[in-house]
C-alpha positions in Angstrom: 12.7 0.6 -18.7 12.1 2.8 -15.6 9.3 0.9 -13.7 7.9 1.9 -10.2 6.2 0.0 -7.5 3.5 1.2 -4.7 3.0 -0.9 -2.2 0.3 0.3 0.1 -0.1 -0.7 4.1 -3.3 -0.1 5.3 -3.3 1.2 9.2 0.2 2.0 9.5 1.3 5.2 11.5 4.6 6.7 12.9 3.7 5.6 16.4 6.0 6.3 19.7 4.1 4.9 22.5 6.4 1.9 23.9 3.6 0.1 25.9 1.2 0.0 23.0 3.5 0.3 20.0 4.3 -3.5 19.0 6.9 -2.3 16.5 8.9 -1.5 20.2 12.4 -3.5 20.8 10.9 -6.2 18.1 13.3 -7.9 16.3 13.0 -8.4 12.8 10.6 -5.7 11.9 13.2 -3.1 9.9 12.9 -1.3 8.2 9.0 -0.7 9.7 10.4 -0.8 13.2 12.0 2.4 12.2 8.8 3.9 12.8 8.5 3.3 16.3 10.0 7.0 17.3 13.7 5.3 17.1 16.3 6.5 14.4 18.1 4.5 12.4 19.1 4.1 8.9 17.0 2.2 6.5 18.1 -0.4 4.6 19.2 -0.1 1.2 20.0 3.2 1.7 15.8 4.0 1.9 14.8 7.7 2.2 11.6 8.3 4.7 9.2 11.1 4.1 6.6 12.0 7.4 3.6 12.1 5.2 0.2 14.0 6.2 -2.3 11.7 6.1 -4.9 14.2 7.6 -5.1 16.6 5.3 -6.3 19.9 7.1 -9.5 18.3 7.7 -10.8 17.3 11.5 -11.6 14.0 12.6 -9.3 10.9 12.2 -8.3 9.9 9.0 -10.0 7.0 7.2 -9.6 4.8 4.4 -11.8 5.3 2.0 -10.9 8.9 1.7 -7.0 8.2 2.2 -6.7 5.7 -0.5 -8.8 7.6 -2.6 -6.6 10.4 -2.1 -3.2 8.2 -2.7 -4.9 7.0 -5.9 -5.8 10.1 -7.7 -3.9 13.5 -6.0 -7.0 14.7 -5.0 -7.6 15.7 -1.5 -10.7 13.7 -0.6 -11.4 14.6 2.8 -11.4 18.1 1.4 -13.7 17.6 -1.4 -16.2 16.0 0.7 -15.9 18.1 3.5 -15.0 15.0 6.1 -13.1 11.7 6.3 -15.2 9.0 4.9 -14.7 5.3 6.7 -14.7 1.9 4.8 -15.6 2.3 1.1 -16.0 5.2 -1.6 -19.4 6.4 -1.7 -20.8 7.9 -4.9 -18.8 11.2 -4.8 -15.7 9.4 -4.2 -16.3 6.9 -6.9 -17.1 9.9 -9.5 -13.4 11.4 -8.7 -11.8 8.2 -8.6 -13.4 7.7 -11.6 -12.3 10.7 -13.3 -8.2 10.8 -12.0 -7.7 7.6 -10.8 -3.6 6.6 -11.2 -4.1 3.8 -13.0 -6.3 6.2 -15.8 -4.0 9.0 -16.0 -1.2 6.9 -16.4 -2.8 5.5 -19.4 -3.7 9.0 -20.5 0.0 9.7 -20.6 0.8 6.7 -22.6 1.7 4.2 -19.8 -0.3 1.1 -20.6 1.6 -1.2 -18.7 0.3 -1.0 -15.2 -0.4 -4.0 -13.2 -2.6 -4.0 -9.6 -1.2 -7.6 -8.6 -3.5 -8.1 -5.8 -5.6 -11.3 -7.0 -9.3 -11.8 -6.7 -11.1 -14.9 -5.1 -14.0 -16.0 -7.6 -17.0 -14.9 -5.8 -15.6 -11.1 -7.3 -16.2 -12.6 -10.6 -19.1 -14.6 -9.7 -21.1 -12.0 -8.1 -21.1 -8.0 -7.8 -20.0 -6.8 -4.9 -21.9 -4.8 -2.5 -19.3 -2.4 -1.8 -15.6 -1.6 -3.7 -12.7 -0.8 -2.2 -10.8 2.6 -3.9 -7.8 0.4 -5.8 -10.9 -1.7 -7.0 -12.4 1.7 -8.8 -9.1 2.7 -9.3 -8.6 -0.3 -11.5 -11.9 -0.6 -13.1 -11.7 3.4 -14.4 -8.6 2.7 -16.0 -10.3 -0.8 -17.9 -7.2 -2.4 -16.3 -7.6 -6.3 -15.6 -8.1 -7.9 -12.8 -5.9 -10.6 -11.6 -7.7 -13.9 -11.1 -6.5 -17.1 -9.1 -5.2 -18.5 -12.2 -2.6 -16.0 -12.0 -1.9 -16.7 -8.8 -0.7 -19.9 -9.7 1.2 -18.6 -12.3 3.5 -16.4 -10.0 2.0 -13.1 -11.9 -0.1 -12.0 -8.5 -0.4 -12.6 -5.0 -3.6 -12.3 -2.6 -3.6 -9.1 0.0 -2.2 -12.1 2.2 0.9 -12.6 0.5 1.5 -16.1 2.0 -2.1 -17.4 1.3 -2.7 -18.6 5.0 -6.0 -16.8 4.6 -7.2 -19.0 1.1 -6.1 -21.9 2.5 -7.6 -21.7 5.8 -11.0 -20.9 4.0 -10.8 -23.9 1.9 -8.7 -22.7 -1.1 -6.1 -25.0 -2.7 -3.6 -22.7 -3.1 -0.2 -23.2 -2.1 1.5 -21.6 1.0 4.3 -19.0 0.4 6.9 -17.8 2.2 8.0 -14.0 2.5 10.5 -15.5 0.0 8.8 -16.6 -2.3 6.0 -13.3 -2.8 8.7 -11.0 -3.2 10.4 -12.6 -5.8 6.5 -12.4 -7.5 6.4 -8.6 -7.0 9.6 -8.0 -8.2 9.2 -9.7 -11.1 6.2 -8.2 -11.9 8.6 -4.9 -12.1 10.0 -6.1 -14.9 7.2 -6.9 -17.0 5.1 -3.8 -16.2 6.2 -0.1 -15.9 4.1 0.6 -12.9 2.8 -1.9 -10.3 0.2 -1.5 -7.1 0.2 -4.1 -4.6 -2.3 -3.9 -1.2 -1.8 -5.2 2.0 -4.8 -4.8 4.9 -3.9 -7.1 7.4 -2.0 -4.6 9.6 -5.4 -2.4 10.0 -7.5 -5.5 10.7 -4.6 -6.1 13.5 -4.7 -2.4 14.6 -8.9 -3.0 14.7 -8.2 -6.2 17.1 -5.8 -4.3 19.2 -4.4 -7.5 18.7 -0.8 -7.0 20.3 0.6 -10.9 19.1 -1.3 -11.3 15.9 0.9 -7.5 15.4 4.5 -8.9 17.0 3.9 -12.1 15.0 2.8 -10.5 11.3 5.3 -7.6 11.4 8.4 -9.4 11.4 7.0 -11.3 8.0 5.9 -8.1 6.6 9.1 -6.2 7.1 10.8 -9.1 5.6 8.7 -9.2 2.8 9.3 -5.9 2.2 12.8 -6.2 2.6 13.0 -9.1 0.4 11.3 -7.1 -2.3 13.6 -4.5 -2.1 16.9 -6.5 -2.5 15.7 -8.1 -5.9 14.7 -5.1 -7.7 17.5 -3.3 -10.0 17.6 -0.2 -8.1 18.7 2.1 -10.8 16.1 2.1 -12.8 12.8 1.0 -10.3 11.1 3.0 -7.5 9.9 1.2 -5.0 7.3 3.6 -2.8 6.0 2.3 0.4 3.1 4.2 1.9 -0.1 4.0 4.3 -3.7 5.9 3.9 -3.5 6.5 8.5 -2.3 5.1 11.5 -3.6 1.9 13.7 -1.4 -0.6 13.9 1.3 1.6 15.8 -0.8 2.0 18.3 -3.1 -0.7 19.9 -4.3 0.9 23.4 -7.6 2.2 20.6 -9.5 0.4 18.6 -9.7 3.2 15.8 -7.4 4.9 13.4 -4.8 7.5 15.1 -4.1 11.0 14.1 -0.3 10.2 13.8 1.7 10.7 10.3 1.9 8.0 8.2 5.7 6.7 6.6 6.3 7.0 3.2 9.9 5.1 2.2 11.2 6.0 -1.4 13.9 3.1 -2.8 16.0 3.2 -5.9 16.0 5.5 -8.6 15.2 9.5 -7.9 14.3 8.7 -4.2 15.8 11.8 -2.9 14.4 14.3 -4.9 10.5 12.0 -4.4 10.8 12.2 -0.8 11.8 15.5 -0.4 8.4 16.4 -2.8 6.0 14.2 0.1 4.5 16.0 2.1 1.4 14.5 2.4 -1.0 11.8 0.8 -1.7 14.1 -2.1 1.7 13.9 -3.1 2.0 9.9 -4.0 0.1 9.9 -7.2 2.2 13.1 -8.9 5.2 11.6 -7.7 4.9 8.1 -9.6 3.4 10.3 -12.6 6.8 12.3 -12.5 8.8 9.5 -11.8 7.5 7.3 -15.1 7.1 10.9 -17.3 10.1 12.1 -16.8 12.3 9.9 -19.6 
């Protein structure tokens, strides 16, 4: 079974500033420190693709237009005529609900999809003002949401994949290591065709312009990442890193950059997927074609 992961960095640009770039001459941070302007070959034999996040549209590229565009091939800064910040407003929510991933993968056949980012109970428990554009994604697709309880069970992990965050607020969960999420995601390959997992922290960082929260949480990342990468059979899964803008890679500003964004394609077909990525438009026909295609 041909499976693909996305795993989606919020804030993270192709930066080359050494005085604000944390991902400079820091150990540990491959293969995201290949994005500091330096290069070098990627582990596991990793294909990068410069990828547009700004999509012929001024202003600085945001996320609720960016992921909205990642999740449904639709250029949303386009369609509304602007980058929009934070959350999908009403317009966005209508596209997202009409080609989100998640729904036209279903249309296709492809019921096994998975978001394994886990919900604290106060999503359950009350509505939430706003929703993020992987929440919509998820909810137009009637896809379920992962809970706590499956947390526990190794079949999710919070956007903080080693649950610092829970537990600091009160939550008795258990600490992981880098270790021990990536042998959750990659399990999760196995037992779903396609699999989304979000991580935010790095454009909460980039917000900060907080230059040792960065040099401390990239190194962890990267090995995550890494991690992830080395238990996955490569011949049959994709694994698709990407980002909706820049921040992180540069913290002299407190906003989002106008730099490209990486996307690194692992495993099966990743030549011929990162040769078609061009910009953020591209992600969601390039894990349709990659799970169509048998």
């Amino acid at each position: 079974m041909n499976s693909v992961i996305l795993f989606f960095i919020d804030g993270l640009g192709i930066g080359t500033n050494q005085q604000s770039n944390p991902f400079f001459d820091l150990p540990g941070a491959e293969p995201l420190a290949h994005f500091r302007g330096v290069s070098s070959d990627l582990p596991f034999d990793g294909v990068v693709a410069r990828t547009d996040p700004r999509l012929g549209v001024d202003g600085r590229p945001q996320s609720a237009s960016g992921q909205t565009t990642i999740l449904t091939g639709v250029n949303a800064p386009k369609y509304l005529g602007k980058h929009k910040q934070g959350f999908p407003n009403e317009a966005l929510r209508g596209l997202i609900n009409e080609k989100s991933l998640f729904l036209q993968l279903k249309q296709k056949g492809i019921e096994d999809s998975i978001f394994a980012n886990a919900y604290t109970p106060k999503f359950f428990s009350e509505t939430p003002r706003w929703k993020s554009a992987t929440t919509c994604a998820v909810e137009a697709a009637g896809i379920q949401f992962r809970r706590f309880s499956d947390l526990l069970g190794k079949k999710a992990l919070f956007h903080d994949f080693t649950n610092r965050w829970l537990i600091e607020n009160g939550f008795d969960i258990p600490l992981l290591t880098a270790q021990d999420a990536a042998k959750t995601l990659a399990s999760l390959s196995e037992d779903h065709r396609f699999v989304l997992y979000e991580h935010f922290i790095t454009d909460k960082i980039g917000h900060a312009q907080d230059f040792t929260a960065a040099r401390a949480h990239l190194p962890i990342l990267a090995e995550f990442v890494r991690d992830t990468v080395s238990r996955i059979d490569l011949s049959t899964t994709t694994f698709i890193l990407t980002s909706d803008h820049g921040n992180i890679e540069d913290l002299s500003i407190r906003t989002h950059t106008l730099n490209d964004v990486p996307t690194i394609v692992w495993g099966r077909n990743r030549h011929q997927i990162a040769q078609k990525i061009k910009d953020l438009t591209d992600i969601t026909p390039s894990v349709l074609s990659l799970l169509a295609d048998e």
